[in-house]
Structures are given as C-alpha cells and as structure tokens.
N, C-alpha and C positions, 0 to 999 in steps of 0.2 A: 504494500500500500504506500503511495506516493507521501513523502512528511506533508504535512498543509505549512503554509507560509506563515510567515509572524505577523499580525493585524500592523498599519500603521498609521501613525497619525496625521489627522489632516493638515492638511496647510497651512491655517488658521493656528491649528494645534501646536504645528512644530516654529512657527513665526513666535507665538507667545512662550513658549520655552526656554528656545535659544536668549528673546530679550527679556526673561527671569534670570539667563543663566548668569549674561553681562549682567542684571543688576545688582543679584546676590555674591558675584564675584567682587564687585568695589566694594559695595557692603561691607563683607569680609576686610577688605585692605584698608575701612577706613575706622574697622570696630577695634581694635587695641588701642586709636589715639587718646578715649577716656582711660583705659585702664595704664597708661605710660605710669601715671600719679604712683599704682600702688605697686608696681614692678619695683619702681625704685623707693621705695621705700623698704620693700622686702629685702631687696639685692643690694640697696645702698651705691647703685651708680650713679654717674656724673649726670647732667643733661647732654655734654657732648652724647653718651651712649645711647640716647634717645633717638637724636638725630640719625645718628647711625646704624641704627633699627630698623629706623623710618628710611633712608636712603639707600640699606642692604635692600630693601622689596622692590624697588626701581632698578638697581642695578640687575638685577635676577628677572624683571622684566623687559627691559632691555637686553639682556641677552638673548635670553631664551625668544623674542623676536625676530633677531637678526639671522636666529639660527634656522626656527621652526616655525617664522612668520607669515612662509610663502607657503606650508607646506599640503593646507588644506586645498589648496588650487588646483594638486598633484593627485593626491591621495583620496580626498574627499570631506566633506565636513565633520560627518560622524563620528570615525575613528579617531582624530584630532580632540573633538568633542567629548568625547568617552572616557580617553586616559585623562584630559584639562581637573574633567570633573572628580573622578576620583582622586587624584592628586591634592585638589581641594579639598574633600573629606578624609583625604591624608594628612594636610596642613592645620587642620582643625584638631584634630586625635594630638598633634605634636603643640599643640598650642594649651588643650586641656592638660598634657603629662608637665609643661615646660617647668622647670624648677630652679635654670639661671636663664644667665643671661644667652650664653654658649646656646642652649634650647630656642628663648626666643628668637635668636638669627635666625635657626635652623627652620624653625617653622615660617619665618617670614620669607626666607629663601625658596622652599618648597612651595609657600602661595606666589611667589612673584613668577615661577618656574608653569605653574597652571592658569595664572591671569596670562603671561604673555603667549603661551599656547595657543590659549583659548582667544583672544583678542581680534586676532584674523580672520579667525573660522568662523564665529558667532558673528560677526560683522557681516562678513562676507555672507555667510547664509540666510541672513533677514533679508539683502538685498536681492538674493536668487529668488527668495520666495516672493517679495513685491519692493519695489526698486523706492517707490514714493516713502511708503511707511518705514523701511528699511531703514533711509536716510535720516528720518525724523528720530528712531527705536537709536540708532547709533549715536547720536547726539543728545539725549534724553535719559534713558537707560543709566548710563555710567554717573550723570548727577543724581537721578535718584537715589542708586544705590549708595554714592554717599554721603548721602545726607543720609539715610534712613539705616545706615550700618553704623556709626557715631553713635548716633541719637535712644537708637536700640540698645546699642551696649553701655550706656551712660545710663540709662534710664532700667536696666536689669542690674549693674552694678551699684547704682544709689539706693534701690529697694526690694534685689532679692537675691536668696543667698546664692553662695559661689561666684563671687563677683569675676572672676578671674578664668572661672570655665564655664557656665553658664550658656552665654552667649555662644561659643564655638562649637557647645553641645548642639543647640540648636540650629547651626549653618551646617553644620558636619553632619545632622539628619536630612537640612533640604538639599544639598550635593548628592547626597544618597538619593533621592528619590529623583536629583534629575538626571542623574549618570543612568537613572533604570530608562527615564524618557527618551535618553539619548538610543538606547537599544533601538527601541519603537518609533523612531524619527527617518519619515525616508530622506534618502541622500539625495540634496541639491544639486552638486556636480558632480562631472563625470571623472571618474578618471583616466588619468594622462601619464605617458613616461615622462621622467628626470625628475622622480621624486628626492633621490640620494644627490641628486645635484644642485636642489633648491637648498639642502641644509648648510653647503656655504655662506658661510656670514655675509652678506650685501645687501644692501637698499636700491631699488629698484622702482624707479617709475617712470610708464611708459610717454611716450615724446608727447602726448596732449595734454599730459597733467604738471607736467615740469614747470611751466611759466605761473600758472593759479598754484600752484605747491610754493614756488617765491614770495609768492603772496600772503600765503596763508602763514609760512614758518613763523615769523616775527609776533602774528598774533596767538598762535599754538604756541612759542616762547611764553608769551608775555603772562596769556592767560592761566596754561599751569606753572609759571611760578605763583601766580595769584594762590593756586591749590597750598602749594606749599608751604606758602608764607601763613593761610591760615590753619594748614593741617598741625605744623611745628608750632608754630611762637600765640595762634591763636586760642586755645586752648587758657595758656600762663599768662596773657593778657588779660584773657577774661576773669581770671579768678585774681587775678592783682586789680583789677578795676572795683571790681563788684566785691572785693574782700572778703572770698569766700573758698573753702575749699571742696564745694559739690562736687560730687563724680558728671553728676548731671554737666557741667558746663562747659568740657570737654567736649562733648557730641553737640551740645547745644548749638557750639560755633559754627561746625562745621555744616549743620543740619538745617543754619541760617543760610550759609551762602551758596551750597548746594542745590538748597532746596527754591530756594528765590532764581538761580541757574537754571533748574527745571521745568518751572511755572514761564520763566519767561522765553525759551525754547518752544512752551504749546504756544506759547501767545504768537509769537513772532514767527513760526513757520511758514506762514503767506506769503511772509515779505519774499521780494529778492536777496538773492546771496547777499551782494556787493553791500546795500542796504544793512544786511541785517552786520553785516562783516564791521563798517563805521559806527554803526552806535554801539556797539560791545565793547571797541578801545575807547572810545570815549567814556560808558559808561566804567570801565574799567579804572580810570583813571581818574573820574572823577568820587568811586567808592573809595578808591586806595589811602584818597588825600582828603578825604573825610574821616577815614579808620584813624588817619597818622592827626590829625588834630583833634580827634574825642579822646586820644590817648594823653596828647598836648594839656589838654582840660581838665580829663576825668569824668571824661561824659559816657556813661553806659549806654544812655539812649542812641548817644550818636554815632557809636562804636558797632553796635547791630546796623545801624542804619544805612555805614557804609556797606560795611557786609550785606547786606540786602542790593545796594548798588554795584557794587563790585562782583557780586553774584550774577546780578542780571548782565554783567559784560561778561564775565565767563560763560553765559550760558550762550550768548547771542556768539561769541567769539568763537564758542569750539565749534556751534552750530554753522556759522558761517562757511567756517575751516573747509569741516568735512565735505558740506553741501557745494563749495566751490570745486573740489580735487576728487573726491570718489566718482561721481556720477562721470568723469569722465574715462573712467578704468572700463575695459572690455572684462567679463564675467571670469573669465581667468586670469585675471589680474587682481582681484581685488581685495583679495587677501594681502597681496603682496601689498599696494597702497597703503590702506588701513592699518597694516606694520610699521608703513613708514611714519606715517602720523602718529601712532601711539610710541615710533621711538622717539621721536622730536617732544612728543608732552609728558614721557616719562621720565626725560633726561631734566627739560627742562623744571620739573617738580622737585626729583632727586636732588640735584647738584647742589643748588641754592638752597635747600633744605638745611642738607650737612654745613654747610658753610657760615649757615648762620646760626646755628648751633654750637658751632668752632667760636664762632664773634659773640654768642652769647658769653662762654667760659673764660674766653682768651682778650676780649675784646671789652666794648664799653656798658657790658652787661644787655637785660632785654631789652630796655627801652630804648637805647643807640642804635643796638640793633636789627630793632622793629622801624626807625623810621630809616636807616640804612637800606634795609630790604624792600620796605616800600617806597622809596624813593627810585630803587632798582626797578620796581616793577612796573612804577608810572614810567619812567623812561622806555621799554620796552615796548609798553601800552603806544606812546607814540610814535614811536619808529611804525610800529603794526599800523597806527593809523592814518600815518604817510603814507603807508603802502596800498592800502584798501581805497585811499580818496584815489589814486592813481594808477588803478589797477586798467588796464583795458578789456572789453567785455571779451568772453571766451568766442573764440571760431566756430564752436559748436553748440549756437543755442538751445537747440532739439536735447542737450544731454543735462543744462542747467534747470536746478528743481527750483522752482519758484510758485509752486502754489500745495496747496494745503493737500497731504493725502489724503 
C-alpha cells in the first residue's frame, strides 16, 4: 500500500508562520535586555560584559549570514527553517541551565547562529508566498517582536517566579511547536545546484539593486544604531531618570520604541518608498535630540516621547530600506539580499553597542556617553537623509511597492 503524503499547510497558513517565526525570533534576542540587571548582580560583572553579550548575538548573526544567508535560495526554505528553529529551542534550554557568564555567551551565540539562519529564508518565503504582504510582514514582524520580547520578559521577571528562566521556558515551547509547523509547510522554492558554493562568505546583490542599496545603507546604519543605542544604554537611563530599579523598565524602553516603529510601519505603508525613506531620518533625528535633552532636564515624559519619535523613524526607515532594494531581487535572489540588509543593521546595532559600553566604563561614564552616541546617531540620520532627498527614482517602477497590501 502506497505511504499517503503528509497534509500541508495552506498559504495563508504557512505566510503566518514563517512571520511568527521572525517575530518570536527578535523577541527572543530582545528578552534578556531586562534580565542584564540580575545576571550581574548574580555574577558580579562589569557593564562592559553586558555590552558584550549584547554585541557577541550580532556578531554570530552576522556571521552565520555571510555564511548560510544565501543558502535557502539553493536548498529551499524549509530545511533552513527546521534546523533555525530548533537551534532556537536549543538556545533557550542553554539560557534556562546558564549559571555564568561563559553560559550566557554561549546561549547568545547559538541564538545569533539560528536568527541569522533563519533571516533569509523566512524573508524570502513570505515574499514567495505574496510579494505585497511579504514586504510589509518583513519590515513589521522584526519590530514587533521587539518590542513584545523586552516587555514580556520585564513584565514575567517583575511579577512571576523564575525570573531568569521563565520567559525562555516559554519561547523554547513556541520554537517547539513551530519547528513541528515547519514539517507541515510546503516548500516555496525550488531547488537549485551550488548549494556548497553559496556557503562562501560574500554579499551579493544583483546589478538592479546596487544603486537603491546606496541609498538605503546610511539609513539601515543610522537606524539600527538607533536599536542599539536604546537596546544598551536605554534601559540605565531609564531607571537613572525615573529613580527606580523595576525589572519592568528594561522592556519598557525598548517596547516604547519598537512598538511606536511598528504602529507607524501599518500606518505609513501606502506611502511611497522615497517618501516614507525622508520622514524616518528626519523623524529619526528629531527623536534622538529630544531623548538627549529630556536626559539634559530630567524629563521622563520627554525621554518616552523621543523614543516614540525616534521609533517612528526606525520604523519608516527600515520600512523604507527594505521596500526600496528587495522588490527588486529576482525570487532566487532574495535570500541573498535580505542577508545583505540584515548584515549592514546587525553590524550597524553591534558595533556601537560594545563601544559604548567600552565609553560607559572607560570613558565619561552614561551620561557622556549617551549624548556621545546620540549625537553619533543624528549625524548618521543625516547623511541617510541627504541620500533619500536625492535618491533618483528606480528604472523599474513595475517592481516598486507603493500601495497598501
């Protein structure tokens, strides 16, 4: 008797999956930034060590990008998809045991090793399944998830027990359950030879996307150092402001600026790129320098308020990003793109993270710091939005999204 085939899931089905999978994956990467507080107090490290927590998960996604960023193009979404996700309810198990410091690299290693896996593929496969939605799910997706992985873990850590594994208990059951969806998911693309020869390390984007990727890098810079600066220093601001030491305020900040990046992503997706491209460094840049004068004051109000603003240029910014440079990638490319993108905003998150971490310790302590980095990041903000007033419209307007999926 012939085996019967394995049911699988609809279209629909496997669109909303894959953009669960992105959004429980940042989640994850942004749920230890409340729990930083009780690590070191356990372990008694420096905040350099934090930073470098924080900046080992980027470099490990970054790599693992360069490596295995093309590779669902070759091979196909699913299997990429499969191992991402177990890997992640691997990184969660090592996160509940972790007992130093040595531990939590390890488990931040192993999630940056399954986010950047996974990055391409789940990208790439929302656009296979519908190109419109895809592009909105890719620019949307990654801010919810951090804002609602903070905020989750801040708000399980401030009022219920195990503050420390808890939350990873919980992500480490829903990986389980979507590694099982990934079984049941049919495959978008097809497969292709020269899989063994995509896992050379290279960034790669084809001749239509080069000139809008100029464009876009400086605001992909600008706007995840914006991540960074609030993922690191935002946090110790907050609780130096408001003179408190809630677990809650941790997530809170993050779940401000995220969350305000996501809301205005739905809002704004009508617009044109180029449009939505300019009011994101602007708004960017005019949050930054509201954040760095509520800190001037001591205004708590004003300090959300930038993050609210500053949020809404991250969100229009990455939105922009994407929606200028993917939709010009051919369906076997677009993994590879979408790599390239997330190694330019992971590097750009990374780097300056640790470094001001380094100028926290070494340097003129937080406050210096904090208006050091956001002075860095306005400046960024405007370069990106030199670039976007002056960008020329693409040759191929048939492939630019400009209206609401």
């Amino acid at each position: 008797m012939p085996s019967r085939a394995l049911p699988t899931l609809s279209p629909s089905a496997a669109f909303n999956l894959q953009a669960s999978i992105i959004l429980f994956f940042l989640a994850s990467s942004s749920a230890p930034t409340p729990l930083y507080v009780l690590y070191q107090s356990a372990w008694g490290f420096s905040p350099v060590t934090i930073t470098v927590v924080f900046g080992i998960y980027a470099v490990a996604v970054l790599a693992t990008l360069l490596v295995v960023g093309s590779l669902s193009d070759y091979v196909g979404r699913r299997p990429v998809l499969l191992v991402a996700t177990l890997l992640q309810a691997a990184a969660m198990a090592l996160f509940i045991s972790a007992n130093s410091v040595t531990m939590l690299l390890l488990a931040r290693v192993v999630q940056g090793v399954a986010t950047g896996a996974a990055a391409g593929a789940v990208g790439a496969g929302m656009l296979d399944i519908d190109r419109a939605k895809g592009t909105i799910a890719n620019a949307v997706a990654p801010m919810l998830g951090t804002a609602s992985g903070g905020m989750l873990s801040g708000l399980m850590a401030q009022y219920l027990p195990a503050p420390t594994r808890l939350v990873y208990l919980v992500l480490g059951a829903i990986f389980v359950i979507q590694a099982v969806g990934v079984v049941f998911m049919p495959e978008s693309a097809a497969r292709r030879p020269g899989a063994l020869r995509s896992l050379r390390p290279q960034l790669h984007l084809p001749v239509a996307a080069r000139g809008p990727a100029l464009v876009a890098a400086p605001v992909l810079v600008s706007t995840w150092a914006l991540v960074g600066f609030y993922a690191s220093l935002g946090p110790s601001l907050a609780r130096r402001l408001m003179g408190s030491s809630s677990l809650l305020l941790g997530g809170l900040v993050l779940f401000v600026m995220a969350g305000s990046a996501a809301a205005t992503v739905l809002l704004s997706r009508a617009r044109p790129a180029r449009a939505v491209l300019v009011f994101g460094t602007a708004a960017l840049m005019a949050g930054v320098s509201l954040t760095l004068v509520s800190i001037a004051l001591g205004l708590v109000s004003l300090f959300f308020a930038g993050a609210i603003l500053a949020g809404a240029g991250f969100g229009c910014g990455f939105q922009g990003a994407i929606r200028t440079v993917v939709p010009l990638a051919a369906a076997t490319e677009r993994a590879g793109v979408l790599s390239v993108l997330y190694v330019i905003a992971y590097l750009s998150m990374g780097v300056p993270a640790v470094f001001g971490g380094l100028r926290v310790v070494h340097g003129g302590g937080l406050l210096a710091t904090t208006r050091e980095y956001g002075l860095s990041v306005i400046a960024l903000a405007a370069i990106a939005l030199l670039g976007a007033l002056f960008q020329r419209p693409a040759r191929r307007p048939g492939t630019m999204f400009s209206a609401a999926p």
